[in-house]
Structure formats: structure tokens, C-alpha cells
N, C-alpha and C positions, 0 to 999 in steps of 0.2 A: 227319624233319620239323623246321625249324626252331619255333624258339619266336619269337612276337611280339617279346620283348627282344633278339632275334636282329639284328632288323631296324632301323637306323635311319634315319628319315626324311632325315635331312641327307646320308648316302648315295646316293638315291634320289630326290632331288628332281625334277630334270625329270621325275620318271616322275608325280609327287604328284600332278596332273591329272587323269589317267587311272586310277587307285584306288580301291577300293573294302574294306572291310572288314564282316563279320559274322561275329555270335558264332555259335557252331555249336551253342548252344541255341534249341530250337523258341519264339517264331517266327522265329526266326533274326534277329534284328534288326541293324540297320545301325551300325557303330560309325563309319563313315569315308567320306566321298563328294567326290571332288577334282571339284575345282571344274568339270572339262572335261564330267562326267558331270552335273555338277547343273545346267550351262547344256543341252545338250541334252535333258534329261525335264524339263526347267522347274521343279525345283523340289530343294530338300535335304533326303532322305530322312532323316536322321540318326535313329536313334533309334526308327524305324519296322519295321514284319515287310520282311525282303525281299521278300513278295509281296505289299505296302499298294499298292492301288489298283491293280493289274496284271487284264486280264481274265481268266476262269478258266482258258483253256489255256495263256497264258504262265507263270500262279502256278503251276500242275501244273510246267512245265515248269521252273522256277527252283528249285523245292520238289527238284525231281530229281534238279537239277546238285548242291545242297548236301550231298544224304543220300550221294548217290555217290561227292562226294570224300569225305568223313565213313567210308563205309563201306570203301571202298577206301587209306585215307588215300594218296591218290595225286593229282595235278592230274589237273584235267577241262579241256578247250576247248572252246569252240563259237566257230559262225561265222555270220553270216547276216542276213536281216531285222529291225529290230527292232520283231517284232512284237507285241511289247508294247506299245506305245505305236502306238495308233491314225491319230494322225496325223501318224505319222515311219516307217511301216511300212513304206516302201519305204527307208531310208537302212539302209547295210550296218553290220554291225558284226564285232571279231574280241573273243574274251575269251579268256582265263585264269584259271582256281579255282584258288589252292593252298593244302594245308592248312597250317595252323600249329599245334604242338601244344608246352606249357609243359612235360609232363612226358615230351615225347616217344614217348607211347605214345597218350595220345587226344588226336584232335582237338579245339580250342576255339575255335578261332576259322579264316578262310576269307579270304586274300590274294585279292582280283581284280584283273585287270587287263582294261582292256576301252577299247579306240578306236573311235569312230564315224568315217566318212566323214565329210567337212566340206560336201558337195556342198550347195548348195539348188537 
């Protein structure tokens, strides 16, 4: 697993958009939200649980993805509706979890990547 100082953003740029980061302490909070992700859920998580304001079976399901890279320290994907958000639950979406860990044995932090469809 790399380490977060592994990674740098000026590498990476066009992806910066599409980006997501949380600490892989409970409530898992948000350390990182590109821009592309904060215009579709309306709003910038930063600093928040990753499951603040999500209904309960999407936080169940978020809560999942996290524990499971965490436990597995391996990426996780998902694909699908995003039905977390009520009224964009038909817009599709594709993610990527990976872990990041500083001393290469636990996890601390959680790489996402995640494109919404741009359809309205």
C-alpha cells in the first residue's frame, strides 16, 4: 500500500476532480473532495463522517465499502445508482477505494475515485 506522501497531487491533477479522501478513523471523516464531486451532491463535505447526511441504507452501505478496504487492505469498486442522494438517484456513477497506509501495514487513510455521468 502506498503511503499518502507517496502521492502527489501535481502528478495527478486532471484526476483532482474526481477525488476523494478519508481518514480510515471512525467516523471516517473527509479529508479531500474535488471539486467535480462537490458540484454534483451540492455541497463540500470536507471535514464531515463520510456517511453525514446520507440515508440509512446508503451510510450502512458506505460504512461497508470503508471497513472492507480497511480489513482487506486491498481496493474495493462499486458501480451503480447514486442512491444516496435522493434526487440524483437515477444518475450512474463508477468508484474506486484504495487503501493508503504511512507505515505500510495499517491502513489510515482511503483514496477514492468516483465519476458521475454528466447526463441531466
Amino acid at each position: 500500500m502506498p503511503a499518502r506522501a507517496d502521492i502527489n497531487p501535481a502528478d495527478i491533477k486532471p484526476l483532482l476532480p474526481d477525488v476523494m479522501i478519508w481518514s480510515a478513523i471512525e467516523p471516517f471523516p473527509i479529508r479531500l473532495v474535488g471539486d467535480h464531486i462537490v458540484n454534483f451532491v451540492g455541497g463540500n463535505n470536507t471535514g464531515k463522517s463520510a456517511t453525514d447526511g446520507m440515508p440509512e441504507s446508503a451510510a450502512a452501505a458506505m460504512r461497508g465499502v470503508i471497513l472492507d478496504v480497511i480489513a482487506a487492505k486491498a481496493a474495493r469498486f462499486r458501480f451503480g445508482r447514486a442512491f444516496w442522494l435522493p434526487k440524483k438517484d437515477y444518475r450512474f456513477f463508477e468508484a474506486a477505494y484504495l487503501p493508503l497506509s504511512a507505515d505500510g501495514e495499517n491502513v489510515d487513510m482511503i483514496l477514492g475515485g468516483i465519476k458521475f455521468d454528466f447526463i441531466d
